[in-house]
C-alpha positions as CSV (number, residue, x, y, z in Angstrom):
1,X,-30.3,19.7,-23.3
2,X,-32.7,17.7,-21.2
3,X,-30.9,17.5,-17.6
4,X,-30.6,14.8,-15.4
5,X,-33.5,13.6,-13.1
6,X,-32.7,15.0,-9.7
7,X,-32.8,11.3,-8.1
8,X,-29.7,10.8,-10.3
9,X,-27.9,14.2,-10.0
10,X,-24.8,14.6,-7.6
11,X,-25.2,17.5,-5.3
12,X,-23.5,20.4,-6.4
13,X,-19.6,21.2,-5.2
14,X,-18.3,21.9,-2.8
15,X,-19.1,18.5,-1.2
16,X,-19.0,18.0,2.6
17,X,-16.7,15.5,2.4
18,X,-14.3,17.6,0.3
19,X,-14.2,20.4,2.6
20,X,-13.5,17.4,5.6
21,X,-10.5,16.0,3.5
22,X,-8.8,20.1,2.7
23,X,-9.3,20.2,6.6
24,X,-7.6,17.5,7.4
25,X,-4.9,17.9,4.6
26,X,-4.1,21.2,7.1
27,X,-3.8,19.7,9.6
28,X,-1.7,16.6,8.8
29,X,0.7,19.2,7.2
30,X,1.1,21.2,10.6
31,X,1.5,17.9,12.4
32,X,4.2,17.2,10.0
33,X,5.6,21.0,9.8
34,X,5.5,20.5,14.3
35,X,7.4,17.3,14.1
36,X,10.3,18.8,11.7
37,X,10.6,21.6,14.0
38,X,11.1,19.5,17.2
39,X,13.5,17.4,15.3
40,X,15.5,20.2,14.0
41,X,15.8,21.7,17.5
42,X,16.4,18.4,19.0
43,X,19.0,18.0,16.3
44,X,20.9,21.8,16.2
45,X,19.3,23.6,19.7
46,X,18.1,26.2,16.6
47,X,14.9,27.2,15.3
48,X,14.7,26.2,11.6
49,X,14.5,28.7,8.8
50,X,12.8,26.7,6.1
51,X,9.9,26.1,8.1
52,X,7.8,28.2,6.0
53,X,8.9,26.9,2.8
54,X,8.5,23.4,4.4
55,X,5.0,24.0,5.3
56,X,4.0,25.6,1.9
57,X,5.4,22.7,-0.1
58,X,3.1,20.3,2.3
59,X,0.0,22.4,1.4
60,X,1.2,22.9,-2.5
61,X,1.2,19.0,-2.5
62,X,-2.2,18.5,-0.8
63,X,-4.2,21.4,-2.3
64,X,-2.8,20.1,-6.0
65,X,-4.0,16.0,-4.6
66,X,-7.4,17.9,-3.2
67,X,-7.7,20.0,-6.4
68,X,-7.8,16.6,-8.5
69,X,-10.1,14.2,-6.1
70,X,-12.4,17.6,-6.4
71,X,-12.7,17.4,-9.7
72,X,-12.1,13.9,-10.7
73,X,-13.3,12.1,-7.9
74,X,-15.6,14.7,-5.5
75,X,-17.5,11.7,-3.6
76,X,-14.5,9.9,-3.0
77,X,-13.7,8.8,1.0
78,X,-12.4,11.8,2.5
79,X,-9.9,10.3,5.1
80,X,-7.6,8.4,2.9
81,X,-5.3,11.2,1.3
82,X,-5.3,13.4,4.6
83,X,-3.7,9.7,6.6
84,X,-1.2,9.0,3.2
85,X,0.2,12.6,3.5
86,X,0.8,12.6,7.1
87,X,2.4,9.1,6.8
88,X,4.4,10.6,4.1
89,X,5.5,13.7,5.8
90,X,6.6,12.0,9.4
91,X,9.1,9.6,7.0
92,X,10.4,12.8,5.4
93,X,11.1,14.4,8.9
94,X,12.4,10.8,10.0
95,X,14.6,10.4,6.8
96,X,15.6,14.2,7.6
97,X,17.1,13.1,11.1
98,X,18.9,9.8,8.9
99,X,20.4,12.8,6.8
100,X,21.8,15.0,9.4
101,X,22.9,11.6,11.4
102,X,25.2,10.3,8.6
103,X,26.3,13.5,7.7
104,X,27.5,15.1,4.4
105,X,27.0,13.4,1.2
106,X,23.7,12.0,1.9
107,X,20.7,13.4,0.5
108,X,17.4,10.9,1.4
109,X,15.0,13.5,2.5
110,X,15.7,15.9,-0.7
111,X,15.1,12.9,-3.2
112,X,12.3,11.6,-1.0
113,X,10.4,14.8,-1.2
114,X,10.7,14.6,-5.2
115,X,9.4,11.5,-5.3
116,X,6.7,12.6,-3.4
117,X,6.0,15.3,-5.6
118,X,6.2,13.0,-8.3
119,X,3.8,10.6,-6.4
120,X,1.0,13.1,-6.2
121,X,1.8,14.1,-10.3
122,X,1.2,10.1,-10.8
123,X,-1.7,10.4,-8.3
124,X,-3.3,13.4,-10.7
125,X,-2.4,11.2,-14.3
126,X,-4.5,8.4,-12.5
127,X,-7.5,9.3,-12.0
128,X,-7.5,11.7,-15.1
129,X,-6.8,8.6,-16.9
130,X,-8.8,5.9,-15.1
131,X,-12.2,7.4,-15.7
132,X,-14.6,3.9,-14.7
133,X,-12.8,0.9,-12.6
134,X,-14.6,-1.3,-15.0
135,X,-12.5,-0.4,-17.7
136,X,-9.5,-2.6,-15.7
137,X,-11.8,-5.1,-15.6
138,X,-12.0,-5.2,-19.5
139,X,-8.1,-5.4,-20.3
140,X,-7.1,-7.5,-17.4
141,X,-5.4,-9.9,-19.5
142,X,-3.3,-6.9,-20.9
143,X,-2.7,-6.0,-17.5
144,X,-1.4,-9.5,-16.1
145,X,0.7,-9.6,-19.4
146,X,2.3,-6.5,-18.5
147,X,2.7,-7.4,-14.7
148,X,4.7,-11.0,-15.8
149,X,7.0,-8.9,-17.7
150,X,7.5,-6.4,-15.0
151,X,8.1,-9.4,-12.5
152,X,10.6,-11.0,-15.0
153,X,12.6,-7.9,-15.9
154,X,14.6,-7.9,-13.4
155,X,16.3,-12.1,-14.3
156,X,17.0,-10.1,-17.9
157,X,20.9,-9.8,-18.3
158,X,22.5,-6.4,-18.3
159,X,18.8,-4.7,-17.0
160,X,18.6,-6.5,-13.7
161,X,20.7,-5.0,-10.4
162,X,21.2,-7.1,-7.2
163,X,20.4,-5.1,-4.6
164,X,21.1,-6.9,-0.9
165,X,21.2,-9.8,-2.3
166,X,17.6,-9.4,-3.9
167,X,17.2,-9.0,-8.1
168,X,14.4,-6.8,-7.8
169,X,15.6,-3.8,-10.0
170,X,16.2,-2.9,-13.3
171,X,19.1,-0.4,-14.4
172,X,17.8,2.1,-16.9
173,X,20.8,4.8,-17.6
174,X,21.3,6.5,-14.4
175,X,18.3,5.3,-13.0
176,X,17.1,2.3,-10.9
177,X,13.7,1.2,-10.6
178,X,12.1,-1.6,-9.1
179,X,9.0,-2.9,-11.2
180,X,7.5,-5.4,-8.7
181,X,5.8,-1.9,-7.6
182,X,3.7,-2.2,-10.3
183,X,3.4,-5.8,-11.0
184,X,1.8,-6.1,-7.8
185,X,-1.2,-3.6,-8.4
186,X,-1.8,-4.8,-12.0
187,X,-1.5,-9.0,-10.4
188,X,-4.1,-7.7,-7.6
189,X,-6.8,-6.3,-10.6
190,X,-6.3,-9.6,-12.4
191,X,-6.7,-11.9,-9.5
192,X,-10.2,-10.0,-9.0
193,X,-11.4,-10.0,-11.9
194,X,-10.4,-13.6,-12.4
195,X,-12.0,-14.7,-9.3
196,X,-15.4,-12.6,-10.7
197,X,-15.7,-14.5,-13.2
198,X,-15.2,-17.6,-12.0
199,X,-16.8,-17.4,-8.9
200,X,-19.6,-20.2,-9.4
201,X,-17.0,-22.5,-10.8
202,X,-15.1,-21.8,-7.3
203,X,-17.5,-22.3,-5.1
204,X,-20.5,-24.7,-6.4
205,X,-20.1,-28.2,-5.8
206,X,-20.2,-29.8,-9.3
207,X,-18.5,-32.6,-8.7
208,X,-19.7,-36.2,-8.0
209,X,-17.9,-38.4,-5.7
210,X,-20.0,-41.5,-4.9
211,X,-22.9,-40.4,-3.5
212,X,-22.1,-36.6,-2.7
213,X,-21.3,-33.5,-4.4
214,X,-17.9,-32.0,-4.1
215,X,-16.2,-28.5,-5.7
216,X,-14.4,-29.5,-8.7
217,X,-10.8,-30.0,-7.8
218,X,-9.9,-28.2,-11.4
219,X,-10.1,-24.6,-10.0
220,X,-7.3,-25.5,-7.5
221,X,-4.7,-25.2,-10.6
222,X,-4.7,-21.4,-10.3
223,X,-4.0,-21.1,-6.9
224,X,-1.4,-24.1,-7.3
225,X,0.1,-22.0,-10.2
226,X,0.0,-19.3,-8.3
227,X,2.1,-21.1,-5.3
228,X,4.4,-22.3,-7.9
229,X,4.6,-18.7,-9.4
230,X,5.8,-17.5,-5.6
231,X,8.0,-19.6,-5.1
232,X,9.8,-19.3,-8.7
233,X,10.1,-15.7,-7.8
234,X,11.7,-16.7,-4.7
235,X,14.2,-18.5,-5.7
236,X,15.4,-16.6,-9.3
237,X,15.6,-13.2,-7.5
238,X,16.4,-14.3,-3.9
239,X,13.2,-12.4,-2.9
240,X,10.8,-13.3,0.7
241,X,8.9,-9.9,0.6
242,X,7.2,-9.6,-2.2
243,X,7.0,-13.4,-3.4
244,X,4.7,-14.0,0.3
245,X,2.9,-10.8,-0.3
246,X,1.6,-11.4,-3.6
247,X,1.1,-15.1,-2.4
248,X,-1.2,-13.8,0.8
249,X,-3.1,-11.6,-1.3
250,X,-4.0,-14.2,-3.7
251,X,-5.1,-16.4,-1.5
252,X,-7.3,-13.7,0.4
253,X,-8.7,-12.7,-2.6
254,X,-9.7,-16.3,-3.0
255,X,-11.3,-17.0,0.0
256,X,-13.1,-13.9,-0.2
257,X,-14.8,-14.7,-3.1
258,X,-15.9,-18.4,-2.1
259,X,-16.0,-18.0,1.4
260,X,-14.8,-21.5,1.0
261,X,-12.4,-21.7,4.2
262,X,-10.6,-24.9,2.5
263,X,-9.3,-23.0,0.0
264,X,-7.3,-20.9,3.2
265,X,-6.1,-23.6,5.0
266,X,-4.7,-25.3,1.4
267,X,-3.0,-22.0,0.6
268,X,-1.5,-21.9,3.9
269,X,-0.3,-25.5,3.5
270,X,1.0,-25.4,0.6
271,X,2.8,-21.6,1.3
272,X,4.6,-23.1,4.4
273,X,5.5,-26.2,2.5
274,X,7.2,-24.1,0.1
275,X,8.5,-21.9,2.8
276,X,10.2,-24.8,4.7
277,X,11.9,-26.1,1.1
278,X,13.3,-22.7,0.4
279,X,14.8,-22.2,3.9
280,X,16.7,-25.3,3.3
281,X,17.8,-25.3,-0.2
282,X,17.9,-21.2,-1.0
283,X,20.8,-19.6,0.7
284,X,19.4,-15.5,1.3
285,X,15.8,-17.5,2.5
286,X,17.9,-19.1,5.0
287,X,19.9,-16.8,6.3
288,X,17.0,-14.7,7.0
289,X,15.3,-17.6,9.1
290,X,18.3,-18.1,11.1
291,X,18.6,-14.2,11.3
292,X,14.8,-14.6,12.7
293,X,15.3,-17.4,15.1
294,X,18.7,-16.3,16.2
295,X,19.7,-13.0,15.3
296,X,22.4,-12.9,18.6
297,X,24.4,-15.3,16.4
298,X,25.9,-12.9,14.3
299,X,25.1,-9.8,15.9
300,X,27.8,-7.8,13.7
301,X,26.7,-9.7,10.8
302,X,23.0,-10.6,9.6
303,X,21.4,-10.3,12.6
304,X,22.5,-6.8,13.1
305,X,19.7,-5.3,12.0
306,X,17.5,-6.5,14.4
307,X,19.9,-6.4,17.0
308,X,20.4,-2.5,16.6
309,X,16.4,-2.1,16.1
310,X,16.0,-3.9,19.3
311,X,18.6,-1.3,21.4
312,X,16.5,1.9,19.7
313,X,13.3,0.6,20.8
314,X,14.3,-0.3,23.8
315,X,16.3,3.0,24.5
316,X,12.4,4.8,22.9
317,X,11.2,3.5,25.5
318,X,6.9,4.8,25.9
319,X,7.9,8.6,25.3
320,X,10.8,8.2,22.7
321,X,14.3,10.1,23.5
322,X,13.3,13.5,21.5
323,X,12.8,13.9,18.0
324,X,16.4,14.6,16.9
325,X,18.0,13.0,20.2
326,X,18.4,9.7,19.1
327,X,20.8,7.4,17.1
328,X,19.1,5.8,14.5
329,X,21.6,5.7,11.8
330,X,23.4,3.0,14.4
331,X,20.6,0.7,12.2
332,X,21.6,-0.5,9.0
333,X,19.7,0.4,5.9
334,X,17.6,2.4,8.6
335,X,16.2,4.5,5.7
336,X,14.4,1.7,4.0
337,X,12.8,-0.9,5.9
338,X,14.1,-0.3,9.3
339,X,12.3,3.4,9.7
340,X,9.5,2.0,12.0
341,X,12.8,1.2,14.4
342,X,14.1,5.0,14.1
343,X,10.6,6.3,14.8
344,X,10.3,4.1,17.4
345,X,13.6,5.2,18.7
346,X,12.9,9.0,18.8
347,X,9.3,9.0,19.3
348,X,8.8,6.1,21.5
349,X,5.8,4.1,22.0
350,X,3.7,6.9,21.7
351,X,4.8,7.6,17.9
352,X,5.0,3.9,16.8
353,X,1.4,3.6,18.0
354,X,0.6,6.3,15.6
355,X,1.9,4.5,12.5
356,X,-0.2,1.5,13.2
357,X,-3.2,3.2,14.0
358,X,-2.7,5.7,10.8
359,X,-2.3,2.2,8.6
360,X,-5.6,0.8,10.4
361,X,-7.3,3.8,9.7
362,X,-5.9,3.2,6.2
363,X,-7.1,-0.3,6.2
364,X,-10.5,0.5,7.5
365,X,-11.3,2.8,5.0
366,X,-9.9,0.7,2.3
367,X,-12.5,-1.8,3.8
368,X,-15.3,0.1,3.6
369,X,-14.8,1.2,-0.2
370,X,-14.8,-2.0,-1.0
371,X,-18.1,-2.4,1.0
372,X,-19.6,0.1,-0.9
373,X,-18.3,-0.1,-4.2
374,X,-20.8,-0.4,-6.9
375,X,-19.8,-3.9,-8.4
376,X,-18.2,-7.0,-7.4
377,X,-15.1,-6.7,-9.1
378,X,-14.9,-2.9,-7.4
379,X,-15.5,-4.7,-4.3
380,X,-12.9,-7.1,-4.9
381,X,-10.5,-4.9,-6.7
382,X,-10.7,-2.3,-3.6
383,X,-10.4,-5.3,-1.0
384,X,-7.1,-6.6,-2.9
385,X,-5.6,-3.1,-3.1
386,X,-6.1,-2.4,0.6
387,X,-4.7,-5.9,1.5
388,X,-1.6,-4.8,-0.4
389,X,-0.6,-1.9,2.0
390,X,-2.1,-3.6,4.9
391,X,-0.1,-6.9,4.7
392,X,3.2,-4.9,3.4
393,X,3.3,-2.5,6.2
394,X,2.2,-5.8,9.1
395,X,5.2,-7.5,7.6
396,X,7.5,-5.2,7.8
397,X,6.5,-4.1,11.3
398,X,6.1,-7.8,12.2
399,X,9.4,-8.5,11.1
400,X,11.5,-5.4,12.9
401,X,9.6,-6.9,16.1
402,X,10.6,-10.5,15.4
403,X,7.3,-12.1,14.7
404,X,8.0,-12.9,11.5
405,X,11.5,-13.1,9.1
406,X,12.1,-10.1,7.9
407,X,11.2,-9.6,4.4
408,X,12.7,-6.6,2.5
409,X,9.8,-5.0,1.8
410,X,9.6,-1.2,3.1
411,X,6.9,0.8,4.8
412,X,4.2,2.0,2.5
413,X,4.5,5.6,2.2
414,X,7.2,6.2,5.2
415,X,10.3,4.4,3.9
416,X,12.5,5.5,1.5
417,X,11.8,4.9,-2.2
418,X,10.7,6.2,-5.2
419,X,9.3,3.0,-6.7
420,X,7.1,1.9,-3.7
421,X,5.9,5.6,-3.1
422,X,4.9,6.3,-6.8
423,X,3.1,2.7,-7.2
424,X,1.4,3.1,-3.6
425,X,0.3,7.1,-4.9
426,X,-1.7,5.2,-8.2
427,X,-2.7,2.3,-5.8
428,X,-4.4,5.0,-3.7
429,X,-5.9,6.8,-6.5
430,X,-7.6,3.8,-7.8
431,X,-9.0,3.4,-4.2
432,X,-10.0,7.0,-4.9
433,X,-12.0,6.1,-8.7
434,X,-13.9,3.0,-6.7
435,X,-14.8,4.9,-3.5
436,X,-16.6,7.9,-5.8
437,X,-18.1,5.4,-8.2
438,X,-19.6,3.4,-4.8
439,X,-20.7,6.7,-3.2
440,X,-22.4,8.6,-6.4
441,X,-24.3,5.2,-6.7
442,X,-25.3,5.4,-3.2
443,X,-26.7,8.6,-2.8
444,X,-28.8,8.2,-5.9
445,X,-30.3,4.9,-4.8
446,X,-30.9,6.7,-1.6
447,X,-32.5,10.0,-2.9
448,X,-34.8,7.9,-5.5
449,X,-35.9,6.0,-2.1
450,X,-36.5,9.2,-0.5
451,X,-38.5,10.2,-3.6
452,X,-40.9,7.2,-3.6
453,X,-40.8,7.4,-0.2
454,X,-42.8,10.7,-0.1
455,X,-44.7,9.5,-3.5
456,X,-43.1,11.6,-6.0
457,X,-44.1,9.9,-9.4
458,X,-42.7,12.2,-11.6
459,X,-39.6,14.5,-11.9
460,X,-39.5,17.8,-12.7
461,X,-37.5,18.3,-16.2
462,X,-36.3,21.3,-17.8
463,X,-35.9,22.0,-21.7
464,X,-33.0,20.6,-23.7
465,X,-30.7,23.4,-24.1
């Protein structure tokens, strides 16, 4: 068969960048492996004997997540899976140390490390499955119908669970899932394509009023829906996390794509408007703005979260007190969306300084897949996705440090949960699909370049086979 013009061809495997991201796949897992080990010592003054095992199940995972973007994706970014598994191994070893705090009878480390297994078989399905971005772009209204049902499910009698005081999960048999997960990926491809397609409607003034021209006050309705939307979710299922994150990443998406700073300031408005309404008149809202502004209050009570958070960081101090040397199950919930307090506990200033640069790192390369993704609603698309794990892990981090309320939401990747960490391993893989689409087109536009460049007006072509 007649084979592709070399200005079009990928370079043949193994690609640089592959070999970069098996590297650094190594050595997140011996970071991760080093930090069990000092918290096992810390913890029992003994050398662990499942180190080895430890250490091969960390490679198993990574080789099997390298196998796949080697196949399926080989000119994908080659930093993102090495910073997601090193995230993911240092809450195993923190959720580890919850374990062996609390004692007998709890088992978060064993059924995080499922999940994570899990996580990476989703990762695999994903970009099997999810072959061209553009193909989101085509069923997005599919995809939005799906994500309302998800984001509903929970209100549905005898499926929902209150959990906390949130409705967030549904109860299927023995298990318990939590299918905002989802909704907010499939809500973050819709809002992009959406705002594709309507971009000149967005942005060009069309409107007369008197002698000037104004932007059509029409297309505010969907971001005015979408404010509603929030705040609905707030108030049926008692939820602040989620409701504010899918908010901020709407109206992100939206000012991205018009570059129409108006649009910003109105979402804000209208965000703290609702904010202020539901602190007065919903009672879980409120008691988590009181909690903010005063958690000394009730420091046995709702404001003992923060309270204890406060005493580990304080008693981390810049070095930490040891892996395995502090108290971190003295936090509530510490498991869930208080682990950036326990790691802040045991490894100090130091190791909390690690998470955030690990999630900027994240961010940034999120970023720059968008940047080079091959068409605008693969930019967009990419840019939503990595708002979604930049904006959950600020809040969370933001609100353990008292900048913002707290918002139930957990730590991509470190906290426990096998709803968050199975959604955030196909959000990642999608990241994955765009960043080799952008690339592939790159280096062909930069290879015919180099070709004209040097006045090569023909390529050579072998027989079809």
């Amino acid at each position: 068969m007649l084979r592709r013009p070399e200005a079009l061809r990928r370079p043949p495997s193994p690609l640089p960048r592959r070999r970069t991201e098996l590297g650094l796949l190594v050595a997140a897992s011996l970071i991760v492996t080093g930090a069990y080990v000092l918290m096992i010592v810390g913890n029992t003054s003994k050398v662990p004997s499942d180190v080895g095992p430890l250490l091969g199940a960390m490679l198993a995972l990574g080789l099997t997540a390298h196998i796949a973007t080697r196949i399926f994706a080989r000119d994908a970014h080659p930093v993102i899976l090495p910073v997601v598994f090193l995230l993911n191994g240092l809450g195993y070893v923190m959720l580890t140390r919850i374990d062996l705090g609390y004692g007998h009878g709890y088992d978060f480390a064993p059924l995080q490390a499922g999940w994570t297994a899990f996580g990476v078989g989703v990762y695999v399905v994903t970009l099997i499955v999810i072959r061209r971005s553009r193909d989101l772009d085509r069923y997005r209204y599919l995809l939005l119908a799906v994500a309302i049902a998800l984001l509903l499910s929970p209100l549905v009698p005898g499926l929902g669970v209150s959990v906390y005081g949130a409705r967030l999960w549904i109860h299927i048999g023995t298990t318990e899932f939590q299918p905002v997960e989802v909704a907010k990926i499939l809500l973050c491809i819709f809002f992009a394509s959406y705002f594709v397609e309507r971009r000149e409607l967005l942005t060009i003034p069309t409107m007369r009023l008197g002698n000037r021209l104004v932007v059509d006050p029409r297309p505010l309705l969907p971001i005015t829906a979408a404010w509603l939307f929030a705040i609905g979710i707030m108030s049926l299922e008692h939820d602040i996390g989620f409701s504010a994150l899918l908010f901020t990443v709407f109206i992100a998406l939206l000012w991205i794509t018009t570059g129409r700073t108006g649009y910003l300031v109105f979402g804000l408005v209208i965000f703290l408007a609702g904010a202020y309404i539901s602190s007065k008149y919903f009672g879980q809202v409120h008691v988590r703005v009181e909690t903010w502004l005063d958690p000394w209050k009730t420091p046995t009570g709702h404001g003992e979260q923060l309270v204890q958070a406060w005493y580990a960081l304080g008693s981390g101090g810049i070095g930490g007190t040891g892996l395995g040397l502090g108290q971190p199950w003295d936090i509530p919930v510490v498991q869930a969306d208080f682990i950036f307090a326990a790691i802040g506990e045991e490894m100090g200033l130091l190791g909390s300084t690690m998470i955030v640069v690990a999630f900027l790192v994240l961010v940034g390369a999120g970023l720059r897949i968008a940047q080079a993704a091959r068409s605008e609603f693969a930019k967009l698309a990419a840019t939503g996705l990595t708002l979604i794990v930049g904006f959950q892990a600020f809040f969370i981090m933001a609100g353990i440090l008292r900048l913002l309320p707290l918002t139930g939401i957990t730590l991509p990747f470190v906290s426990y949960g096998g709803s968050a960490l199975i959604a955030n391993y196909a959000l990642i893989a999608i990241l994955m699909r765009i960043s080799d689409e952008g690339t592939a087109a790159l280096e062909a536009e930069e290879r015919t370049k180099r070709m004209a460049a040097t006045g090569t007006t023909t390529v050579p072509v072998t027989q079809f086979r």
